[in-house]
N, C-alpha and C positions, 0 to 999 in steps of 0.2 A: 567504650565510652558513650554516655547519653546523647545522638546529635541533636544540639540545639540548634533552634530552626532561626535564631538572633545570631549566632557564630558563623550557619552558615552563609546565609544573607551576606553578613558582613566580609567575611573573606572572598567569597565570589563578586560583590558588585565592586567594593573595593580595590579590588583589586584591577578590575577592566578599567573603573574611574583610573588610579593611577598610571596603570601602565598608558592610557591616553595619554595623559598631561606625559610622563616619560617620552613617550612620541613627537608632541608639540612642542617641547621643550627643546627635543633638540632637529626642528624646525619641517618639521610633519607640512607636507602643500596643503597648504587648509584659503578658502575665497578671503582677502583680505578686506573685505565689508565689518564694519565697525557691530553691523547689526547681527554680522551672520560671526564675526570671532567672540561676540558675548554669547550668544547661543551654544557654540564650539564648547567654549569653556565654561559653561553653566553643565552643560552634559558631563565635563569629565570632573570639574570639581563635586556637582553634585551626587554624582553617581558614588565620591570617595567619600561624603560627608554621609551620605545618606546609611552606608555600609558600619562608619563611625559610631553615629547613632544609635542603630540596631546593635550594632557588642553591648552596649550600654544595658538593654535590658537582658542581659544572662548576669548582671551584677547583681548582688544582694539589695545593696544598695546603691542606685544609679545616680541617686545625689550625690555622691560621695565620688564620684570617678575620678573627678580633681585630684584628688590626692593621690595618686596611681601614680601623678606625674612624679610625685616624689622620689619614685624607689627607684630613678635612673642606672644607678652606679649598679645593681644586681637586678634590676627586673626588665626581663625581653618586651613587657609589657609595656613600661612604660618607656623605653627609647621608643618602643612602635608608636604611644604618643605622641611622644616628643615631636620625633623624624615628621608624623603626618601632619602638626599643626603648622612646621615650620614649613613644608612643605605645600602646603595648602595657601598659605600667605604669602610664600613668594610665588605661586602658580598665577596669584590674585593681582598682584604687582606688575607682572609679565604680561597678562592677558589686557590690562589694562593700558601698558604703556603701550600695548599692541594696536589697542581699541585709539587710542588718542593720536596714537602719531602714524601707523600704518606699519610700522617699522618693528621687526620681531629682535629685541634686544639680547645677544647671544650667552652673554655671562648671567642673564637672570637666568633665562630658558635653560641653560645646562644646568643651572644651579635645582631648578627646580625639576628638572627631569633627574639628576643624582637625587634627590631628596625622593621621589617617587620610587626610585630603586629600591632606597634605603629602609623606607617603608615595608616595602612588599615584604623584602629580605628580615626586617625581624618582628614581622608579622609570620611569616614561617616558623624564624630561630623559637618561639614561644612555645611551639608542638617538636622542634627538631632535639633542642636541649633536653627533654626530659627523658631520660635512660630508665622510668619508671612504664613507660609505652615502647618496646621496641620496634614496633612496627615506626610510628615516627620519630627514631631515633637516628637520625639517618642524613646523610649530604644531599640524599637525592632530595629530601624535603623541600630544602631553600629551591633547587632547581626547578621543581615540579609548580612551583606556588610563583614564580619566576617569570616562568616559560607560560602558565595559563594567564599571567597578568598580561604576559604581552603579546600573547596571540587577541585573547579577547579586546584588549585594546587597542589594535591594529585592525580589528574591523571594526570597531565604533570610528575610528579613526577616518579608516578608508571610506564610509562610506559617510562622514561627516568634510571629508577633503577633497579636492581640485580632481578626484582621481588619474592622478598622476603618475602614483604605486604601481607598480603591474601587480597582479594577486599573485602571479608566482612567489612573492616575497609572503604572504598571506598564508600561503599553504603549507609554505616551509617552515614559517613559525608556526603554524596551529601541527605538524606532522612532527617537528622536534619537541614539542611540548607534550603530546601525547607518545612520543617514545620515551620520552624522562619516564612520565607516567605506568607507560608498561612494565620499566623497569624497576619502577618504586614498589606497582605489582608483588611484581614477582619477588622480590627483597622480603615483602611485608607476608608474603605467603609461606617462608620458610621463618620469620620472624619468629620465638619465643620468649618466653619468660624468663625460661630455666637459661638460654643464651645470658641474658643481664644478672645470674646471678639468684634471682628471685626465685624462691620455690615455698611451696605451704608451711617447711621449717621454716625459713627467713621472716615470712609473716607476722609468725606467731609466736616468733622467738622461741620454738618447743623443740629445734632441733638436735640439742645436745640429749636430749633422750630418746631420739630415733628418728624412724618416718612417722612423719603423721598424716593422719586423715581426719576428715568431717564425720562426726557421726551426728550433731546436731549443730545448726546453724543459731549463729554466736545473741539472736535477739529473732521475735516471731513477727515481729513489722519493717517495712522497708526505711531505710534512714538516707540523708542523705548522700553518702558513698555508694551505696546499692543502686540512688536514682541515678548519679551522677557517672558513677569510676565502672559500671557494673553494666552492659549491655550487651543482648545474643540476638544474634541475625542468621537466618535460617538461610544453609548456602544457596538454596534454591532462589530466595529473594536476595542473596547477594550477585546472586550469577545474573539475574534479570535488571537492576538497576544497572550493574558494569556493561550491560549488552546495551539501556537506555543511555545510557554517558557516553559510550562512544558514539551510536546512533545521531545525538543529539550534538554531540562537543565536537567529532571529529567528521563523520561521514557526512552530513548534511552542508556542515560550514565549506567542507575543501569542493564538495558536489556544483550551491551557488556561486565559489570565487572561481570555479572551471567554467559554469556557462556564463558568467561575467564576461570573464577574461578573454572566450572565446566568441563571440557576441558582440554586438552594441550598448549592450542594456547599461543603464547609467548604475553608475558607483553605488546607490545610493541604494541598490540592490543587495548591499553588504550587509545593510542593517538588520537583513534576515537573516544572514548567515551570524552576526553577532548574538541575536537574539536565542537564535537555535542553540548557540556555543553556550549561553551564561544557562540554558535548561539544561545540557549537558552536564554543567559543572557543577551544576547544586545539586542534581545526582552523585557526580562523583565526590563530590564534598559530603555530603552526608553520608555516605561510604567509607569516606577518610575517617569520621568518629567514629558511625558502628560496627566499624572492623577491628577497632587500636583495642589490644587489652590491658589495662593496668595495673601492675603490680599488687594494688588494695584487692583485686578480685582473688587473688589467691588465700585472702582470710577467711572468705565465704565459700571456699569450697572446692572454686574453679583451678583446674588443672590443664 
């Protein structure tokens, strides 16, 4: 699959934005200054709005996204809307009544931390549903997209809060996240076509007359399936970005919540370790597409 660099944006920042407000919602120690809980939540709201926006341009037409909301009742897509605006307005409500009265109101806050859940979760279901990608077709999917929303957002968190958290809690989400990870790995490494069914017969419907194969490629220019459904990543530069993504997502982040933790150094030292984590994850994110192969590639040849 083509990664776009608008999808990946969007699932990585997205996701640290929400898993935040998931945190504060359900009542994350954050300084209760009116000036410093609008900042708080300007970061996690905007971080999830900003992610929003970016999906927006991998649309054909981005005027048009409105309508997405429509197809609720079958499209993963558009509950993921759904879930994020309602979620986003009640995070707005919460932060507010937070800002005016000092008081963190518990039925909005859980409300809106479920709704950030909910988000994350069929912001996944959209890559996990399609049995036409077997690499993400898969339970570990929702875990994996889960687990990173809520490790990265437990250091935007921590190091935006009272540091009150000990990072033992930090490392343990950013270490269960990256073992989802390894094992989605390994999943997607034995992962086929020919598993779901799909083979160059099933393509091209030519199977009732035998095996087939390619002898010429079905048009002599690229079309949009070939841009889009069709992408080959050389294992060598797949093997160096998964060495960058852990580097970056797992070993740097758990390395600063250890000299935090063991040290005096203020909280606010976290922000390096989240920052480190979200260049990790747009590595591994981009990796999540140019690894997935989809079923359409087997009309053009691929095996």
């Amino acid at each position: 699959m083509h990664p776009a660099v608008s999808v990946i944006f969007f699932t990585v920042m997205s996701g640290a934005g929400l898993g935040m407000i998931f945190l504060l919602g359900l009542g994350f120690p954050v300084d209760a200054s009116a000036i410093w809980v609008f900042f708080v939540g300007v970061v996690g709201g905007g971080l999830s709005v900003a992610g929003l926006l970016a999906s927006t341009f991998h649309l054909g037409h981005p005027e048009r996204a409105w309508r997405a909301l429509s197809q609720w009742r079958s499209s993963w897509l558009s509950r993921e809307g759904i879930a994020a605006i309602v979620t986003l307005v009640l995070f707005g409500i919460y932060v507010l009544v937070w800002m005016a009265t000092g008081w963190r109101h518990q039925i909005l806050g859980l409300a809106a931390a479920l709704g950030a859940a909910l988000t994350v979760f069929t912001t996944s279901m959209i890559y996990a549903q399609l049995k036409t990608v077997p690499q993400w077709h898969s339970r570990l999917t929702p875990l994996v997209y889960c687990g990173f929303a809520l490790g990265s957002g437990w250091l935007l968190a921590s190091a935006l809060g009272t540091h009150e958290a000990p990072e033992t809690w930090g490392i343990l989400l950013i270490g269960l996240a990256w073992a989802a990870k390894w094992l989605w790995w390994s999943r997607a490494s034995r992962a086929r076509l020919a598993d779901s069914g799909s083979t160059p017969e099933t393509a091209t419907g030519l199977g009732f007359i035998g095996k087939v194969r390619l002898l010429e490629r079905p048009h002599t220019g690229e079309n949009y399936l070939t841009k889009e459904m069709v992408h080959r990543i050389g294992r060598k530069h797949a093997r160096r970005l998964r060495m960058l993504a852990l580097l970056f997502g797992l070993v740097l982040p758990v390395l600063i919540l250890a000299i935090v933790g063991l040290s005096d150094a203020p909280g606010l030292f976290n922000l390096l370790a989240a920052v480190s984590m979200i260049i990790g994850l747009l590595a591994e994110r981009w990796l999540f597409f140019a690894e997935a192969e989809h079923a359409v590639s087997l009309y053009y040849g691929h095996r």
